[in-house]
N, C-alpha and C positions, 0 to 999 in steps of 0.2 A: 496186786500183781507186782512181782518186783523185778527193777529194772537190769535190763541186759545190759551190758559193755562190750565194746566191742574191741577185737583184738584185733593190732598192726599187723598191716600185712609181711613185715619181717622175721615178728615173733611167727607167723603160720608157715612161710618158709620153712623156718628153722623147727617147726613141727614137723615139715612133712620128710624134711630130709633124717631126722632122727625115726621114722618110720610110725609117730603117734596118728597122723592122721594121712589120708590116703588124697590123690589128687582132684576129687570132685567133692573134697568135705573142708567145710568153715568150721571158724570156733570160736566160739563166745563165751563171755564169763555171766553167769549167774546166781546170784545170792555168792557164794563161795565157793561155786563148783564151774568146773571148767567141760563146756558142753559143744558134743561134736555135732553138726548137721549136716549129713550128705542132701547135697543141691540136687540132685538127679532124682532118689528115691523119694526125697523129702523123709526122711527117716533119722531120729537124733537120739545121741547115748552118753554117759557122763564118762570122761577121760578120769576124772577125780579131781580132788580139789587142785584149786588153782593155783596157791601157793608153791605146789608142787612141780609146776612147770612154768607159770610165767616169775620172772625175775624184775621188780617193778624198781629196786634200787639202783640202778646201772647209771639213773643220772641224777645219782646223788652225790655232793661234794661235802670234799672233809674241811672240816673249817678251823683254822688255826687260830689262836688266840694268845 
């Protein structure tokens, strides 16, 4: 079985307000796909891969040398 991650509730925010997922659905990452579950229906579908919407470099720093 392989393991879920779970996404910030800011990156789902900024899901919902870009209109990817609706306001009774979460979203998790699995394997490399990024997976919608409405809590209501309990009914779940793949947005697509993850890479495609979450942005995991944002705190990363440039290092001078």
């Amino acid at each position: 079985m392989e393991q879920v991650k779970i996404v910030n509730n800011e990156t789902q925010a900024e899901l919902r307000s870009r209109g990817l997922i609706g306001e009774q659905e979460v979203v998790h990452v699995q394997g490399d796909l990024l997976i919608v579950v409405n809590v209501v229906e309990n009914s779940r579908r793949v947005l697509g891969p993850a890479v495609n919407f979450l942005n995991e470099s944002t705190n990363k720093q440039i290092l001078k040398g």
